[in-house]
C-alpha positions in Angstrom: 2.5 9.1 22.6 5.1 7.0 20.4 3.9 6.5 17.3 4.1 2.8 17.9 1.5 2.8 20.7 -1.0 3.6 18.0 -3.9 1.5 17.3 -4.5 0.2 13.4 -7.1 2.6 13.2 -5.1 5.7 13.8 -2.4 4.6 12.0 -4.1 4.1 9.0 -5.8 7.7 9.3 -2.4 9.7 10.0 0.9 7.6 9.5 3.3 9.7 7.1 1.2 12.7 7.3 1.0 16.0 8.7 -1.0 19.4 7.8 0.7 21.0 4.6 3.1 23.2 6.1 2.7 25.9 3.4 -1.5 25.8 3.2 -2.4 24.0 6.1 -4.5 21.9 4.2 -5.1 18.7 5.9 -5.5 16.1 3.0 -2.3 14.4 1.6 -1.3 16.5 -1.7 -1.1 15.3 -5.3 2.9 16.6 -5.9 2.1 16.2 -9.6 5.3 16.4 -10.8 8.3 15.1 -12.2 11.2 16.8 -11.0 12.5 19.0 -7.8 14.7 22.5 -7.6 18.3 21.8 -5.8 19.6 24.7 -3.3 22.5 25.0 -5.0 25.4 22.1 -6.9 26.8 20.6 -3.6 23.1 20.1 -2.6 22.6 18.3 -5.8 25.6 16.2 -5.7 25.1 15.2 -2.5 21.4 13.8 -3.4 22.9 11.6 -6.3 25.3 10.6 -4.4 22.9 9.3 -1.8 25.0 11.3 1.2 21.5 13.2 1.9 18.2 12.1 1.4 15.0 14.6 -0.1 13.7 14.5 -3.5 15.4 14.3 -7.2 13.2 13.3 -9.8 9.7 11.3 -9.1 10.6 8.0 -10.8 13.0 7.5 -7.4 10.7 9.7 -4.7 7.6 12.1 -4.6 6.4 13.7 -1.5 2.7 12.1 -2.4 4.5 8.5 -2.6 6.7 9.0 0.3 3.2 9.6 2.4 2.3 6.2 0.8 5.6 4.2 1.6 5.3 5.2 4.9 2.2 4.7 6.2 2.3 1.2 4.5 5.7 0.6 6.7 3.7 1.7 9.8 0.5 -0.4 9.1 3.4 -3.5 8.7 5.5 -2.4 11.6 8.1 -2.4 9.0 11.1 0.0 8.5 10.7 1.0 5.3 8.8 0.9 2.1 8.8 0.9 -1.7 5.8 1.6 -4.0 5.9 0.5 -7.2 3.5 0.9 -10.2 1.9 -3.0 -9.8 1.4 -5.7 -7.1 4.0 -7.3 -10.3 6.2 -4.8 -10.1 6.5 -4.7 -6.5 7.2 -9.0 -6.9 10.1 -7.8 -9.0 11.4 -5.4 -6.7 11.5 -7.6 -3.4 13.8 -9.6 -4.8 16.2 -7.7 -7.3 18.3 -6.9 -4.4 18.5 -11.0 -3.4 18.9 -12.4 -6.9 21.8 -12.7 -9.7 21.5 -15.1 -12.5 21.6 -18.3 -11.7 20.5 -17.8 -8.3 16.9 -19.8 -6.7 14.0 -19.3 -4.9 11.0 -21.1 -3.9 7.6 -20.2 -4.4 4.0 -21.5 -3.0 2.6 -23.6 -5.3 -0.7 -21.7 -4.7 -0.4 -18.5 -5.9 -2.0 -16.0 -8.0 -1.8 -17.3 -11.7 -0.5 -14.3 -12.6 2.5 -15.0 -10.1 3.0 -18.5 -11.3 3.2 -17.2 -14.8 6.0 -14.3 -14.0 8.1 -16.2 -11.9 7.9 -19.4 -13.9 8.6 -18.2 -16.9 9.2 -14.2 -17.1 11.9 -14.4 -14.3 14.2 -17.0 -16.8 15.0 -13.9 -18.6 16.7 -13.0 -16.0 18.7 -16.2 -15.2 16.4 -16.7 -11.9 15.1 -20.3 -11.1 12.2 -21.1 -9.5 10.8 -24.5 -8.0 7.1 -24.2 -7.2 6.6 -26.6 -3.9 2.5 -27.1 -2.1 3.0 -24.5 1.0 0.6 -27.0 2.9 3.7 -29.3 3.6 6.5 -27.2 5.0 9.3 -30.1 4.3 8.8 -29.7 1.2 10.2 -26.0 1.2 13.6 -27.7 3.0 13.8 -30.4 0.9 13.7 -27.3 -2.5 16.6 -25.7 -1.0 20.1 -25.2 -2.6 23.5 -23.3 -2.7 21.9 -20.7 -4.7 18.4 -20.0 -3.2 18.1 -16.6 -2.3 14.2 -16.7 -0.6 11.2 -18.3 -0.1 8.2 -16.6 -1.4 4.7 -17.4 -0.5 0.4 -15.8 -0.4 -0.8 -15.9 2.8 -3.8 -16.4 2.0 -3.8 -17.4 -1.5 -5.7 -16.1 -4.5 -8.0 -17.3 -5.6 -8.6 -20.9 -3.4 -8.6 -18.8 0.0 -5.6 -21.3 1.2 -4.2 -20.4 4.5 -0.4 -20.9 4.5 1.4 -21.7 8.1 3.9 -19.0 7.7 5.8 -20.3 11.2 7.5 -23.4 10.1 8.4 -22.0 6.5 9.8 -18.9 8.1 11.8 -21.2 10.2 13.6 -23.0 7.0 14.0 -19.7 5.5 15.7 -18.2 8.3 18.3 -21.4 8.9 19.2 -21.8 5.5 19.8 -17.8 6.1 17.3 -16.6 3.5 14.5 -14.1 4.1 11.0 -15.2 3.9 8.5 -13.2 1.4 4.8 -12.6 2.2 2.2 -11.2 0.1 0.0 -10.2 2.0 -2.7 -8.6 -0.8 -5.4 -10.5 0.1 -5.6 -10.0 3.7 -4.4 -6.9 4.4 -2.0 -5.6 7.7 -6.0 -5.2 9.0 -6.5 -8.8 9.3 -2.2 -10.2 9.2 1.1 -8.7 9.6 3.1 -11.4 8.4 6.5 -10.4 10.3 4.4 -10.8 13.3 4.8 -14.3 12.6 8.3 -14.4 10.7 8.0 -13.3 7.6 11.2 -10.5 6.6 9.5 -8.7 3.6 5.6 -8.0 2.5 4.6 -7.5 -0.5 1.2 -6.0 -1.5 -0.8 -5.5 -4.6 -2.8 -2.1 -3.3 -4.6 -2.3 -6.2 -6.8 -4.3 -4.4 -8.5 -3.7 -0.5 -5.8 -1.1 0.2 -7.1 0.8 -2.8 -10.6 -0.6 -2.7 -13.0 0.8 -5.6 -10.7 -0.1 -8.2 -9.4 2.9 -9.2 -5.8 3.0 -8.4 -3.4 0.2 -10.1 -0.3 0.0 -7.4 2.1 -2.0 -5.5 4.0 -1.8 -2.6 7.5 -3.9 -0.6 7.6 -3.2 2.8 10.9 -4.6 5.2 10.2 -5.7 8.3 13.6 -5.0 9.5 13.9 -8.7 11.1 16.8 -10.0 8.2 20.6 -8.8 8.1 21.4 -8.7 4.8 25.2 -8.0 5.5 26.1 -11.1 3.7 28.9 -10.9 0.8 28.4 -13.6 -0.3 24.7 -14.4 -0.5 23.5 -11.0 -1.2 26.7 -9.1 -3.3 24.0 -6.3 -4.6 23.3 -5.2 -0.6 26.8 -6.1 1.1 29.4 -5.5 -1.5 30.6 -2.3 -3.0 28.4 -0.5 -5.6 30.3 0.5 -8.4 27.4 2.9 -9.7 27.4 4.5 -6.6 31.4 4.7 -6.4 32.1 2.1 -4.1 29.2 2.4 -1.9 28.1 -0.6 0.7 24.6 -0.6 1.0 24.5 -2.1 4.4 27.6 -0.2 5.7 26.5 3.2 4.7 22.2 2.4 5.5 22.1 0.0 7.5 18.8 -1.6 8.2 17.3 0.6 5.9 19.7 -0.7 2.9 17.1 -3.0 1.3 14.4 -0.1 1.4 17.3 2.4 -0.1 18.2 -0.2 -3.2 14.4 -0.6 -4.1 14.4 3.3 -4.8 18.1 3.8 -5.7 18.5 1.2 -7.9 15.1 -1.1 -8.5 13.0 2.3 -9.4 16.0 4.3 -11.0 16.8 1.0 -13.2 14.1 -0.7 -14.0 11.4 2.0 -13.5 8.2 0.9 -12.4 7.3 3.5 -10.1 3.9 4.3 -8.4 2.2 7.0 -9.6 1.1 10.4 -7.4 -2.3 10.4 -8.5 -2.6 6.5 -8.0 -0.7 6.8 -4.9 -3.4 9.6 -3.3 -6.2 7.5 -4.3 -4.5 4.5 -2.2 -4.0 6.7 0.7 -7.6 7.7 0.9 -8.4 4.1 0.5 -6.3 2.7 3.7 -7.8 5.8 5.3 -11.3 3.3 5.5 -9.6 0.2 5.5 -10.3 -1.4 8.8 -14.1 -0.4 8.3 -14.3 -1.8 4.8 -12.4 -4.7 5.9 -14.8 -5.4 8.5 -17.8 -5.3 6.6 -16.7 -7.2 3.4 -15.4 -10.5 6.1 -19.5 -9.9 7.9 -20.5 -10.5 4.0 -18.8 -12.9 2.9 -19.8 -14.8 6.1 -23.1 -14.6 5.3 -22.5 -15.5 1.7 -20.6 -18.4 2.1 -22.6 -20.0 4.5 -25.7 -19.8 2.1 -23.6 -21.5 -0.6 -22.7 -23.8 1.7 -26.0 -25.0 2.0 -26.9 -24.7 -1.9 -28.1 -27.9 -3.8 -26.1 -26.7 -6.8 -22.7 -26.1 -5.0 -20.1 -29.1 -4.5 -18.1 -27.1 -2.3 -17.4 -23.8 -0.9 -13.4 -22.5 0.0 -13.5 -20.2 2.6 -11.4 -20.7 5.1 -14.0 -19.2 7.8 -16.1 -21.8 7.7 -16.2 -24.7 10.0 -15.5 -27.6 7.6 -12.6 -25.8 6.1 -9.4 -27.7 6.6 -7.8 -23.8 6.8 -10.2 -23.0 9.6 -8.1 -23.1 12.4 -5.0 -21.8 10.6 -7.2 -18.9 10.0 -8.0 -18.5 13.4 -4.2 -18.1 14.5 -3.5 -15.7 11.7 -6.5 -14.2 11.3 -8.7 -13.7 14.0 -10.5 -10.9 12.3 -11.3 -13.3 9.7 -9.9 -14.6 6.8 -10.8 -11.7 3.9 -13.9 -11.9 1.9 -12.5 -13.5 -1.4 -12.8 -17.3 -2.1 -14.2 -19.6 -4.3 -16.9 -22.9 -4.7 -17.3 -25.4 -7.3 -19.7 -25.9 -9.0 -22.1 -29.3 -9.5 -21.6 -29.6 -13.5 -18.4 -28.0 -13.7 -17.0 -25.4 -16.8 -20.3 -24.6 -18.8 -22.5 -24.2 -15.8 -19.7 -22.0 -14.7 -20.1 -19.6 -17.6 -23.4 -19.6 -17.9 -23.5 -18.5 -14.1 -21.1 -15.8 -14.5 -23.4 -14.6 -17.4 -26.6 -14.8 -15.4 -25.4 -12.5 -12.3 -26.8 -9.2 -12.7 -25.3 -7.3 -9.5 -21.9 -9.2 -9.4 -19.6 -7.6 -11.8 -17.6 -9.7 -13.9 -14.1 -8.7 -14.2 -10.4 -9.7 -13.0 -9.9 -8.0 -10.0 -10.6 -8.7 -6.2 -10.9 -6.6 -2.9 -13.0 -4.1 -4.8 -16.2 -2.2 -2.8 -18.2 -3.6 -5.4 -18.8 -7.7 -5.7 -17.3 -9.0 -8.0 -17.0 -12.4 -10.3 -14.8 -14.8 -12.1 -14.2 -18.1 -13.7 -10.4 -18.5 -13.0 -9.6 -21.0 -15.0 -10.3 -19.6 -18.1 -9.0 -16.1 -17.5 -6.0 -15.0 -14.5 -5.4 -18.5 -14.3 -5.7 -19.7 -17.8 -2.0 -19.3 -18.8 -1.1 -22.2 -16.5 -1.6 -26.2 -17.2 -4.7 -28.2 -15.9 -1.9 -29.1 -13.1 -1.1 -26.1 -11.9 -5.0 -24.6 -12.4 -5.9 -27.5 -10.0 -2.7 -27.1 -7.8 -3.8 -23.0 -7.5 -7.0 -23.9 -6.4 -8.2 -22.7 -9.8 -9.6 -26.0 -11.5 -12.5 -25.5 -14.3 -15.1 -26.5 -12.4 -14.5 -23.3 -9.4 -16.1 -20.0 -9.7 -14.2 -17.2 -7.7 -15.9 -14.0 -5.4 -14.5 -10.9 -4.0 -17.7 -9.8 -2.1 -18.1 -5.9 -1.3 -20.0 -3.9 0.7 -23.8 -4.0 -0.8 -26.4 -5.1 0.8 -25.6 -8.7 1.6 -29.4 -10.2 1.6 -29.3 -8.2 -2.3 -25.9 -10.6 -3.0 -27.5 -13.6 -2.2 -30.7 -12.8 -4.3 -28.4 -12.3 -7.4 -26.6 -15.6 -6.8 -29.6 -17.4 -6.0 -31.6 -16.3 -9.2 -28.3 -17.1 -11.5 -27.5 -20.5 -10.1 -31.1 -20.8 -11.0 -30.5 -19.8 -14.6 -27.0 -22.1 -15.1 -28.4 -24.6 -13.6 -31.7 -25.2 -15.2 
């Protein structure tokens, strides 16, 4: 059977992996190390010099990584794949190979703060521009578009408001002002989307969070889609021009479609360095490995969850996009018929303080700064991964003082809704 008449399922059980050919042992190893013996000096010349490909030194590959890369590409339907050491990291990556100083890009307005905060103001160290436009009108990406932009990034399904984004249209402007389209895809997972399914060019993914899913194993991940041709001079020099560190070598004349997957290792990890670990990288294997079970048990929660705060005298609103009233509801339906992930948020009647006192009062919710854990989990966005942006951009996140954000897990759900029910209790009294 070709291995793309696989279901999900299988792919995420077996893609990039095989029996160790030494032991036998079935399990993906941990290649704990940093460096890797060459047959002899033309062998090792020829592996600089990017002329064969296999293993030089772990900040560029490791066989435990590679395992990672490409079962991620699989799960995609990508060509190729990078994993870096952060869903950050991997933001950087995707688009070192687009951008020179100077050069553009537009980005969702609803995003991850954390996202808003690197690419509004980290990425000016670099000489890269940004305009933030709301993803809910697609004009308004055509109307942000200049000489210099280089891509069009976008959630989704955004963190933490649970905003479904119409990736169609937007990947249309992308691809006729002859610009890729970027997708993070962390918060629903190739399970529930495959963004190039629906135009996106390149994924990114924070597998920190469901891919991983115990919160155990920081990580990142770029995957190519292999639906863009980068062999553009002009617009993308760092792809189709020579490479003077690699004497004279064309990325896209010597690779191909595989020349944006081959910079993000030979130059992105070599150069900037932030590559994914082995150990962290095993952890994420064995965490994909469950992933359309875990996935399909978190979205029965969170069902169930959000329909009881629906209904809850203390709640102003709920944000989850599978729910009837929400104005995502349908756009979830087209992109994710599975349903759209377990994380969203609700505001709450009396706003910031009864906020704080509620995520004091849980007892089985964790409080902490993460999502797509196994474990449910808590926050007050505004005053912690969004609380480096202005009121504006808080609100414009979906991230305003007054909403409380949940990643629910796997427990119990009737247990969830007795912890929430005696805290809302408690803030509200």
């Amino acid at each position: 059977m070709a291995k793309d008449e696989y279901g999900f399922e299988t792919l995420a059980l077996h893609a990039g992996a095989a029996p160790d050919s030494a032991t036998g042992a079935r399990a993906v190893p941990i290649y704990q190390n940093t460096s890797y013996v060459f047959d002899d000096a033309d062998h090792a010349a020829s592996l600089f010099n990017l002329q064969e490909p296999g293993f030089i030194y772990s900040r560029l590959t490791n066989p435990t990584v590679a395992v990672l890369e490409e079962r991620l590409a699989a799960l995609e339907k990508g060509i190729g794949a990078t994993a870096t050491a952060s869903g950050h990291a991997a933001q950087m990556i995707a688009l070192l190979p687009l951008m020179g100083p100077g050069d553009h890009i537009i980005a969702s307005s609803k995003l991850y703060g954390g996202s808003i905060t690197q690419m509004g103001h980290t990425f000016k160290k670099f000489g890269w521009q940004v305009s933030f436009v709301d993803p809910s009108d697609p004009d308004a990406f055509q109307k942000a578009l200049t000489a210099k932009t280089k891509a069009i990034f976008v959630e989704c399904l955004a963190n933490p408001g649970g905003v479904v984004v119409d990736l169609e249209p937007i990947a249309a402007i992308a691809h006729g002002a002859g610009i890729p389209l970027i997708v993070d895809n962390t918060m629903a997972t190739p399970y529930l989307c495959r963004p190039g399914e629906f135009g996106a060019d390149i994924v990114t993914h924070s597998t920190t969070k469901f891919l991983s899913g115990q919160g155990t194993a920081l990580g990142g991940a770029v995957i190519d889609c292999d639906s863009f041709d980068f062999h553009n001079p002009e617009k993308f020099p760092s792809l189709a021009t020579p490479a003077p560190e690699y004497h004279g070598l064309t990325f896209t004349e010597s690779f191909g479609n595989l020349a944006y997957t081959l910079y993000g290792h030979a130059v992105g990890l070599r150069d900037i360095g932030p590559t994914q670990q082995p150990m962290n990288a095993f952890l994420t294997i064995l965490g994909i490995e469950t992933l359309p079970v875990r996935m399909d048990r978190h979205i029965a929660n969170a069902r169930i969850v959000a329909d009881y705060l629906d209904g809850h005298a203390a709640i102003a609103s709920v944000g989850y996009a599978g729910l009837p009233s929400s104005p995502y509801y349908d756009l979830a339906r087209k992109y994710m018929p599975k349903g759209p992930g377990s994380v969203f948020t609700f505001k709450l009647k009396g706003g910031y303080e009864v906020g704080r006192k509620l995520v004091n009062a849980v007892e089985l919710f964790s409080h902490l700064a993460n999502i797509g854990d196994a474990k449910s989990l808590i926050l007050h966005p505004a005053s912690t991964t969004h609380n480096q942006l202005t009121k504006e951009q808080q609100t414009a996140a979906g991230a305003g003082p007054d909403v409380i954000r949940l990643s629910i897990g796997l427990e119990t759900v009737e247990d969830l809704i007795r912890d929430l029910d005696r805290a809302l209790a408690i803030a509200t009294a």
